[in-house]
Legacy VTK file of the C-alpha trace (Angstrom):
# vtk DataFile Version 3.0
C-alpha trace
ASCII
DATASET POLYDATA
POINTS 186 float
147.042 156.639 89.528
145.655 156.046 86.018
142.245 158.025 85.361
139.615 156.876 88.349
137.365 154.508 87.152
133.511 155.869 86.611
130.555 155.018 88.378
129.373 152.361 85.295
133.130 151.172 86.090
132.120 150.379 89.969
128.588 149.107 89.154
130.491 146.156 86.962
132.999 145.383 89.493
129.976 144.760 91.930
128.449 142.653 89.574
131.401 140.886 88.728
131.090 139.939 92.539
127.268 139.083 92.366
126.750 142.229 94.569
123.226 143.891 94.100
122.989 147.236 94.852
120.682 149.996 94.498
121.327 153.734 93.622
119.788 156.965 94.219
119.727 160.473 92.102
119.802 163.218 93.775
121.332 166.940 93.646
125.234 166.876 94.416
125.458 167.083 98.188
128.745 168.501 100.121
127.005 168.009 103.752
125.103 165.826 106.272
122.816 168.311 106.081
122.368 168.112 102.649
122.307 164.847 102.144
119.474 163.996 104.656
117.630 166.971 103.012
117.933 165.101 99.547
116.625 162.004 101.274
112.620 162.203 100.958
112.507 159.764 97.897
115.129 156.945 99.318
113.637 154.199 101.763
113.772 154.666 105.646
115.956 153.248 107.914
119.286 151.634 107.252
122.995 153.209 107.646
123.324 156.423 106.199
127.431 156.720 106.284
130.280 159.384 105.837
133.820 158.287 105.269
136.440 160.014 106.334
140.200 159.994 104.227
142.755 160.431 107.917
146.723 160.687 107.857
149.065 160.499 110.961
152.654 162.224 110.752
154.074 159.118 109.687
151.767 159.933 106.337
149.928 156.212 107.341
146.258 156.663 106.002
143.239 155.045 106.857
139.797 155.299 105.353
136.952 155.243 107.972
133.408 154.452 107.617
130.856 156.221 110.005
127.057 156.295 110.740
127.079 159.961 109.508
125.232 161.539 112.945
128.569 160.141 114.689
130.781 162.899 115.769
134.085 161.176 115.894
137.353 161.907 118.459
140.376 161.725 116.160
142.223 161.035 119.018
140.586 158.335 120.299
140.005 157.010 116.887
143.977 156.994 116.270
144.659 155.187 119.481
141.787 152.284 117.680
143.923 152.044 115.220
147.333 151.974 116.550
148.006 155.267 114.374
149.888 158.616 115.327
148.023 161.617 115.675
145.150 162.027 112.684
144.551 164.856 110.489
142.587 165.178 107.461
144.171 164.194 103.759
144.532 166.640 101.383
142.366 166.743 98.600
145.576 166.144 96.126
146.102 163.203 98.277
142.583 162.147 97.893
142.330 162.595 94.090
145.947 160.637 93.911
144.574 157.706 96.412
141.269 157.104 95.535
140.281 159.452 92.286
137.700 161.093 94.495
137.166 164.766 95.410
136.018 166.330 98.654
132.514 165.287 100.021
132.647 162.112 97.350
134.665 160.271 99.678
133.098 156.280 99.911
134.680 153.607 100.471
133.868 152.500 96.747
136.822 154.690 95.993
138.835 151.986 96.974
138.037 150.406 93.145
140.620 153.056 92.163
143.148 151.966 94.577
142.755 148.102 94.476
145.854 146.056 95.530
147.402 143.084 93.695
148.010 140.147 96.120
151.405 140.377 98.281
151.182 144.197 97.643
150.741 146.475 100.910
148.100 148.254 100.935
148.599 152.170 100.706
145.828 152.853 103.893
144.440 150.792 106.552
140.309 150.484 106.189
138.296 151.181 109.170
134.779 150.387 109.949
132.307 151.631 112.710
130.866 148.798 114.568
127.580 150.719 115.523
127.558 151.430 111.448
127.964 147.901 110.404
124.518 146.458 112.916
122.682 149.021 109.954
121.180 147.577 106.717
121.559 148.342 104.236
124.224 150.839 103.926
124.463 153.810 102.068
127.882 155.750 100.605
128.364 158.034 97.222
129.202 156.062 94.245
132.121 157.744 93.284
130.809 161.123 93.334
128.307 162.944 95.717
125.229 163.221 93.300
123.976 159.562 93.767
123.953 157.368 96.834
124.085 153.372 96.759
122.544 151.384 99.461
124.609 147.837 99.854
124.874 145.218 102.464
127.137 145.027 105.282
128.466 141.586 104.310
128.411 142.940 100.274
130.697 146.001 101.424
133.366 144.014 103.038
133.465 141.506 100.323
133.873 144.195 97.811
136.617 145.967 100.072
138.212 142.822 100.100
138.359 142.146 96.301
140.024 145.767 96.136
142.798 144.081 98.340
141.961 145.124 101.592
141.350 143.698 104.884
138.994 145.953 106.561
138.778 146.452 110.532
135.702 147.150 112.351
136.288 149.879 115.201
134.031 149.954 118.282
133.950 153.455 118.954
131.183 153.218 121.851
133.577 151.395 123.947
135.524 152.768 126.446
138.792 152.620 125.379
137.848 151.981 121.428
139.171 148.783 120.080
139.629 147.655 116.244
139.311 144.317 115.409
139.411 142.047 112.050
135.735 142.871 110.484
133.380 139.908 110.967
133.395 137.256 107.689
131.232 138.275 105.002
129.958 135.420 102.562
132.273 134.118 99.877
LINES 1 187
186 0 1 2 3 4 5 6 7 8 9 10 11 12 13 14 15 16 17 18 19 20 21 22 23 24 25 26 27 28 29 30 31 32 33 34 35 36 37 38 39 40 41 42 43 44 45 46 47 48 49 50 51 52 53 54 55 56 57 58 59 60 61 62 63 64 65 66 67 68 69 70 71 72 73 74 75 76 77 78 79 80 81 82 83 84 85 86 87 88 89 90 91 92 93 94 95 96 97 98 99 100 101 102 103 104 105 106 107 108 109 110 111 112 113 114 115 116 117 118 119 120 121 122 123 124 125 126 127 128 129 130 131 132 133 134 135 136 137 138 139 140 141 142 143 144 145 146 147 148 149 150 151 152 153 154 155 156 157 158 159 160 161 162 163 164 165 166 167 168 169 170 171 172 173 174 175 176 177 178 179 180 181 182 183 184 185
């Protein structure tokens, strides 16, 4: 990967897109914990997220979006998406990916990993169903000292001008299920 791309880098790509957004300061945060303790000056309510950067043996990734109270079975999220057992990435593998470090991971990292058309992508991109009823949304901008609410409909469109085809994952059900993630506006 060339140098990641910066913060000012992702806010004009979003533009670019006619994506509004809105970001937060606050003191780098490595946690849940911390995060919802940095929280007093944001709005209430919405979809506070976590992402999580998986691998299977086969070295398939996926990136997976969360509602950050959800405490997630690897196992059952692997069977969701029709992936070997998961693991967590290495932080090398993160930085080469998606030009991220540990607790920055958002899915606006994929800005650093964007595919040209008929190019695979390098991961499969995952997102909770429960997560995606929330608005707005709210993930690190490329590092863990800020936090940017967006749409639901605004994040898959940006995921899919990166390249990507994003699945939503039921992980209430049953037996959980992914499925192509609902049409955002063009």
């Amino acid at each position: 990967m060339e140098s990641p791309l910066s913060e000012d880098d992702l806010f004009a790509f979003l533009a670019g897109l006619g994506i509004e957004t809105e970001t937060y300061r606050h003191a780098p945060v490595f946690t849940v914990e911390e995060a919802q303790a940095e929280r007093a000056h944001m709005p209430a309510g919405g979809g506070h997220c976590k992402s999580l950067f998986v691998r299977d043996k086969k070295k398939r990734r996926a990136l997976v979006m969360v509602d950050e109270n959800r405490r997630v079975d690897l196992k059952a999220l692997s069977g969701a998406l029709s992936m070997g057992r998961l693991s967590f990435g290495s932080a090398d593998s993160l930085m080469d990916m998606l030009g991220v470090i540990p607790g920055s991971v958002t899915p606006f990292a994929l800005i650093n990993a964007r595919v040209e058309d008929g190019q695979e992508p390098p991961m499969l991109v995952a997102l909770d169903a429960a997560m995606m009823a929330k608005s707005p949304l709210y993930y690190h901008p490329l590092h863990n000292a800020a936090t940017t609410a967006i749409s639901p409909d605004d994040l898959v469109r940006f995921i899919r001008a990166c390249g990507y085809e994003p699945v939503t994952v039921d992980l209430d059900a049953p037996e959980p299920v992914s499925k192509p993630a609902s049409d955002a506006k063009p």
